[in-house]
C-alpha positions as CSV (number, residue, x, y, z in Angstrom):
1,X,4.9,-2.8,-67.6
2,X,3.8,-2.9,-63.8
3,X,2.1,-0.2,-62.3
4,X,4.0,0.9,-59.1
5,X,0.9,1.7,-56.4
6,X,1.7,3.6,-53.8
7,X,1.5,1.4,-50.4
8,X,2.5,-2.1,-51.7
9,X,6.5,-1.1,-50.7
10,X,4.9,0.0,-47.0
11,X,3.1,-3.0,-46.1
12,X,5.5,-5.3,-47.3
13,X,8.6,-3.5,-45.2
14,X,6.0,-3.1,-42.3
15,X,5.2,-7.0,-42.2
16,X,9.3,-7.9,-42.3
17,X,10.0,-5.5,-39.9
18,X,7.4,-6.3,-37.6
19,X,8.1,-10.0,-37.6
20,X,11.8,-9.3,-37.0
21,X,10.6,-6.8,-34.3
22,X,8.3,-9.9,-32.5
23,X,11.1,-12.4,-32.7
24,X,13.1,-10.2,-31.2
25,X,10.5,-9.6,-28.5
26,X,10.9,-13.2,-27.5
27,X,14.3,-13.2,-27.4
28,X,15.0,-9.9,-25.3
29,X,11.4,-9.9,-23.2
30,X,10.9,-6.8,-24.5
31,X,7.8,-4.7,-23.6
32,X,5.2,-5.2,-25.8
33,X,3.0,-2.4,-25.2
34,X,5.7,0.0,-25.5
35,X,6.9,-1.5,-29.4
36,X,2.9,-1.0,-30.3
37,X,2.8,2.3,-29.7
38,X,6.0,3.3,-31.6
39,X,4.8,1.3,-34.6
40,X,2.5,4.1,-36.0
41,X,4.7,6.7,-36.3
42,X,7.1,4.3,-38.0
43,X,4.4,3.4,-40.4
44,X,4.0,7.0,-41.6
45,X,7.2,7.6,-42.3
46,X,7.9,4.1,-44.5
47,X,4.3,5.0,-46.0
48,X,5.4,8.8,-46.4
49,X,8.9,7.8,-48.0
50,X,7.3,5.8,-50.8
51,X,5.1,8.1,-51.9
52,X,8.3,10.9,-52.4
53,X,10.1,7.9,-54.3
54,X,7.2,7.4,-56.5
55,X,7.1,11.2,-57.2
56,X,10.9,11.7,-57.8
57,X,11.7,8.3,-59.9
58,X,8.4,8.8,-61.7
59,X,9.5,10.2,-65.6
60,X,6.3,11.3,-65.7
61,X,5.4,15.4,-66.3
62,X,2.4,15.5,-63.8
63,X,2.8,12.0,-61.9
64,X,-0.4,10.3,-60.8
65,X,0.0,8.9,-57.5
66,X,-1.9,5.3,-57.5
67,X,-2.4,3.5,-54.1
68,X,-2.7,-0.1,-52.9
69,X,-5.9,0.2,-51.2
70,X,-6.0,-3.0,-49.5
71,X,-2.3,-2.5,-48.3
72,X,-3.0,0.8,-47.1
73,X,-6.0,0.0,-45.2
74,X,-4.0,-3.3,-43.7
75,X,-1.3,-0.6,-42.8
76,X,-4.4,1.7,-41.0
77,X,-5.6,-0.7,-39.3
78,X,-1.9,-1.1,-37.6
79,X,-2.1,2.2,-36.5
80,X,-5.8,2.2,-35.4
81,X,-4.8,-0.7,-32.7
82,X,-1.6,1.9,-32.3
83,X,-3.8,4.2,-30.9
84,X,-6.1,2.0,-29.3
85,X,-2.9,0.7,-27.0
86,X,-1.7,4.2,-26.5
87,X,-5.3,5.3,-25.7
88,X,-5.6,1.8,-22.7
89,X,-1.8,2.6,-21.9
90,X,-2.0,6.6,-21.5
91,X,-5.6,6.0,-18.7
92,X,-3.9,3.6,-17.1
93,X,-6.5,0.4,-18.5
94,X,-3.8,-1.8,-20.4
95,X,-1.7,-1.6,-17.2
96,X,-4.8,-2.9,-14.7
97,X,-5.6,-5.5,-17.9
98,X,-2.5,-6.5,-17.3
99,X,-2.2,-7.0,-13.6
100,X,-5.8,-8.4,-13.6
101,X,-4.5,-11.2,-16.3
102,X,-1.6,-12.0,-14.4
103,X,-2.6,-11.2,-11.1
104,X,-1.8,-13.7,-7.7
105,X,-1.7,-13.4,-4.5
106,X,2.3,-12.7,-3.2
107,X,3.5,-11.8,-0.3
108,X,7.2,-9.5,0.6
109,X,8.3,-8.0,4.0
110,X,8.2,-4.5,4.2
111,X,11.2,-2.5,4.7
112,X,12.1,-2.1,8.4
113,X,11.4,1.8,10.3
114,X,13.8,2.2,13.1
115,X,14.0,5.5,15.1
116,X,16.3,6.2,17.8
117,X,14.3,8.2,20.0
118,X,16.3,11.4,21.9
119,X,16.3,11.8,25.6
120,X,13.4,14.8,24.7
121,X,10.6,12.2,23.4
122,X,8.3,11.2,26.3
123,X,5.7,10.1,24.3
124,X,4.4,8.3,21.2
125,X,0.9,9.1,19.5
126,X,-0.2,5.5,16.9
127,X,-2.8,6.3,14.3
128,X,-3.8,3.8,11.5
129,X,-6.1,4.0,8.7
130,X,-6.7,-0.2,8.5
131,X,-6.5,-0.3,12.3
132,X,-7.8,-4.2,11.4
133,X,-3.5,-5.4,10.2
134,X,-2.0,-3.6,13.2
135,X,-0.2,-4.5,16.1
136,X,1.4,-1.9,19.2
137,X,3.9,-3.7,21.5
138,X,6.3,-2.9,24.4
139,X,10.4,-3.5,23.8
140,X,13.0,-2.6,26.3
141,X,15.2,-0.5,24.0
142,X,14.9,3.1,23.5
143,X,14.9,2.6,19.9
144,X,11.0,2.6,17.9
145,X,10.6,-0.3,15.2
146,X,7.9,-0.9,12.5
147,X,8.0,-4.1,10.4
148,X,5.7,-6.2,8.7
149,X,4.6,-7.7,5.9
150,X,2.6,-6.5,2.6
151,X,0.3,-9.1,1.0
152,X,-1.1,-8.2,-2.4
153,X,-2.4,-10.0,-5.7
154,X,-1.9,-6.7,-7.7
155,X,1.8,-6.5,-6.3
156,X,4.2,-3.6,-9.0
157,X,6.9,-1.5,-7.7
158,X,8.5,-2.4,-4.4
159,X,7.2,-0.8,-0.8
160,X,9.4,2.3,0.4
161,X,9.2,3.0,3.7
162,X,7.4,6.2,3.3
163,X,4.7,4.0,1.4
164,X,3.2,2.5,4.5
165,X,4.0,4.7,7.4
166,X,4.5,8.2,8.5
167,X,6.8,9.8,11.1
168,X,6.7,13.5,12.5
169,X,8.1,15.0,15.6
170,X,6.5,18.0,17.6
171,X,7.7,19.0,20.9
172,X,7.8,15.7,23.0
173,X,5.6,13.6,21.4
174,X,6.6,11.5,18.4
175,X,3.8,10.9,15.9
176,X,3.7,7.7,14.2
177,X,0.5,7.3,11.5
178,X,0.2,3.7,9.7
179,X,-0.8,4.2,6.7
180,X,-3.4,2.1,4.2
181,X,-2.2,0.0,1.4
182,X,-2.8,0.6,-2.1
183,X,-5.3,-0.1,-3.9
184,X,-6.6,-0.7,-7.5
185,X,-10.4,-0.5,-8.5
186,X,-12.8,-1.2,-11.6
187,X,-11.2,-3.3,-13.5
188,X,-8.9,-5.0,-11.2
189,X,-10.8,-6.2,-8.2
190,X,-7.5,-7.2,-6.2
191,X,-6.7,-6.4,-2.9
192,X,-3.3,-5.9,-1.2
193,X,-3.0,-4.8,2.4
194,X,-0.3,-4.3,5.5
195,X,-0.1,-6.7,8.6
196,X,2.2,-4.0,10.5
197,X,3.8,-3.8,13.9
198,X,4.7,-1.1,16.0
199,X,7.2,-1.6,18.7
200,X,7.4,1.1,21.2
201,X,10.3,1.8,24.2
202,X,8.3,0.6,27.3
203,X,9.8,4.2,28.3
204,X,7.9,6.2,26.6
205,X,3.9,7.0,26.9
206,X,2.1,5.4,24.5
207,X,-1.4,6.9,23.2
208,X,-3.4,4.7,20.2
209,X,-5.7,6.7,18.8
210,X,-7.6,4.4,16.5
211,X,-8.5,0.6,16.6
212,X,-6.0,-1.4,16.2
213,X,-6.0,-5.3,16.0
214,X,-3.9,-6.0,19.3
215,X,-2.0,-4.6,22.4
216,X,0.7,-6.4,24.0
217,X,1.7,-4.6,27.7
218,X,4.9,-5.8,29.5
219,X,3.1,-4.5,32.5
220,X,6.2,-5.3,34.9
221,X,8.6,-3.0,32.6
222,X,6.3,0.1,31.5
223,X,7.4,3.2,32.5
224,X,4.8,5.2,30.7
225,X,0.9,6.2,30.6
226,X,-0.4,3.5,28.0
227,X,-4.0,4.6,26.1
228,X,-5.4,2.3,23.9
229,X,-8.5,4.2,22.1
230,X,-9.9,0.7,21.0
231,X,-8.3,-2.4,20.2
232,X,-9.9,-6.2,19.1
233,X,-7.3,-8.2,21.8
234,X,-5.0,-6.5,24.6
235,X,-2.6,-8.7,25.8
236,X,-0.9,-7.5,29.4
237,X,2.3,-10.3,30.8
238,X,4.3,-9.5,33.4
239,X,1.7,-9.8,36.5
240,X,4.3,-11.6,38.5
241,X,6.3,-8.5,39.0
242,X,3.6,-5.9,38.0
243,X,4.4,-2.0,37.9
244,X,1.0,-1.0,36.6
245,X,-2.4,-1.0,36.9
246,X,-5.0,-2.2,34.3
247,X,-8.5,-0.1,33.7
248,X,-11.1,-0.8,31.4
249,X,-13.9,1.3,29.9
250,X,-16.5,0.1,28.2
251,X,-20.2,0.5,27.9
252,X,-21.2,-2.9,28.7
253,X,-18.9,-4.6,31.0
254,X,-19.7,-8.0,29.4
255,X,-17.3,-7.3,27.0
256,X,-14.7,-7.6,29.7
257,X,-15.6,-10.9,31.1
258,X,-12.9,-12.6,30.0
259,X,-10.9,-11.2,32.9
260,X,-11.4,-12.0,36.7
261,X,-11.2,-8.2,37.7
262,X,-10.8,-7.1,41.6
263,X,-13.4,-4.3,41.9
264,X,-15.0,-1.9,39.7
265,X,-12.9,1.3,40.0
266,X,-14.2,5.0,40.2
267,X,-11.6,6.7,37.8
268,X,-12.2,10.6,37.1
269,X,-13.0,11.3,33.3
270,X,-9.7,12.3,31.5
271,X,-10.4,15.3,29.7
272,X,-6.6,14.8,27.5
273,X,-7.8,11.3,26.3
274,X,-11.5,11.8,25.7
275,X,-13.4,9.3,27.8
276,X,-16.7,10.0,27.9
277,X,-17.7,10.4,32.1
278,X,-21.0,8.0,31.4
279,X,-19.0,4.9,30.9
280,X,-18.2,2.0,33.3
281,X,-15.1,0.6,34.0
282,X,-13.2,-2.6,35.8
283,X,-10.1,-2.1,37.8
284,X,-7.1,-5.1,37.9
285,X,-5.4,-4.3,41.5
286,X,-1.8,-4.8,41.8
287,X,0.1,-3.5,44.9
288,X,2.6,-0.9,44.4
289,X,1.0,0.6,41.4
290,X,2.6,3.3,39.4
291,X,1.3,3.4,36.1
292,X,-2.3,3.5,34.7
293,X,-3.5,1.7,32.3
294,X,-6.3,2.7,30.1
295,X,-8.7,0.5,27.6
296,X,-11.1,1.6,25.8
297,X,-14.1,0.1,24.0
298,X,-12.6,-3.2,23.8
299,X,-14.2,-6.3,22.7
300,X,-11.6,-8.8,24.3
301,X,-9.1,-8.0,27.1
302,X,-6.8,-10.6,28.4
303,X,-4.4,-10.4,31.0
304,X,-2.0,-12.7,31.1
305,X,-0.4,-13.8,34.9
């Protein structure tokens, strides 16, 4: 008669079920990593069922529980890589594995920011922490709009809004702060960023304070104080019917070359903005001048006429 060992019955329901289980997968792209960490617990219990058979069918007085050693440790070693994947799943590993595996470079547009700004908003305050992606523009509607575009080769859940930038309010000033894009380190050595713009009601004062990649001025429709902390291009159109004035800081005025400037201009130090009093500065005349505006430490500054 054939001995019945304990863990024969297991290993043989285990195998069928979990060849059933990875057809299925195929079939139904199912997650993977999810079925292998359910598959231990379903182990013990097919492995903790035949054991109570044996011991209630068994005629026996004091039953002897015999195992299948080798289909036992087949069955353990099913649950050791269990654990493993719930181990890599539960730190966050099998998910960067994943990405890094899979990853390539894509690209989406991010959801659109528009803010209707009230009659009691006179000015606008930009910050960025990847000043590098970002660009600040003039519009002629009294409406504020941020859009761009989110490149990434580790690219998961979609952009919110509230991902990538942050608006406050505070008295009459409107605070608009771009924020970084996410990022994924050690294993995954991916990169993902934001190329963002900000578009501003020529309205309003407008104060950057961080670098930002470029600065386009409709200087013949401002109606506002523009600061521009520092900035890798300023663009400023609209010479033909100006309304503004253009001055430049910066510490070495061969980084302003690139402009035919009138005169040097003696401007007082403006203790609200920060500029330091030991810096020179370039002055763009235009007649009828009502507005100032202020560069600071920029590399490049063109005006275009």
């Amino acid at each position: 008669m054939r001995q019945w060992r304990v863990g024969t019955t297991s290993m043989g329901v285990a195998l069928i079920g979990l060849g059933i289980v990875l057809f299925l997968t195929t079939l139904n792209d199912w997650n993977m990593s999810v079925i292998s960490l359910a598959w231990l617990p379903i182990i013990m219990v097919i492995l903790g069922l035949e054991i109570i058979a044996y011991l209630v069918l068994s005629k026996k007085e004091q039953p002897i529980v015999k195992y299948d050693i080798l289909s036992i440790l087949f069955i353990s070693v099913l649950g050791v890589m269990a654990i493993c994947l719930f181990v890599l799943s539960s730190s966050g590993l099998l998910k960067q594995f994943t990405q890094l595996v899979q990853a390539k470079e894509s690209q989406t547009a991010l959801p659109k920011v528009e803010e209707v700004v009230g009659k009691d908003i006179k000015q606008v305050v930009i910050k960025s922490d990847e000043g590098d992606d970002v660009t600040v523009e003039g519009n002629n509607s009294d409406q504020l709009d941020i859009f761009g575009t989110y490149e990434s080769t580790t690219m998961d859940d979609p952009i919110k809004k509230e991902d990538y930038v942050s608006i406050s309010k505070s008295g009459d000033t409107l605070y608009v702060q771009v924020l970084k894009a996410p990022e994924q380190e050690w294993i995954d050595d991916g990169w993902s960023r934001y190329q963002v713009t900000v578009s501003v009601p020529v309205i309003l004062g407008v104060e950057v304070r961080s670098y930002v990649n470029q600065v386009h001025i409709p200087v013949n429709v401002v109606q506002g104080d523009w600061y521009i902390e520092s900035a890798q291009q300023v663009i400023a159109s609209g010479w033909e019917e100006p309304k503004a004035s253009l001055v430049a800081f910066a510490s070495d005025l061969e980084e302003l070359t690139s402009v035919d400037w009138d005169k040097n201009a003696e401007v007082p130090p403006n203790e609200e903005w920060g500029r330091p009093s030991d810096v020179l500065s370039l002055q763009k005349n235009v007649d009828k001048t009502s507005t100032e505006i202020s560069i600071v430490q920029t590399e490049r500054l063109i005006v275009k006429e």
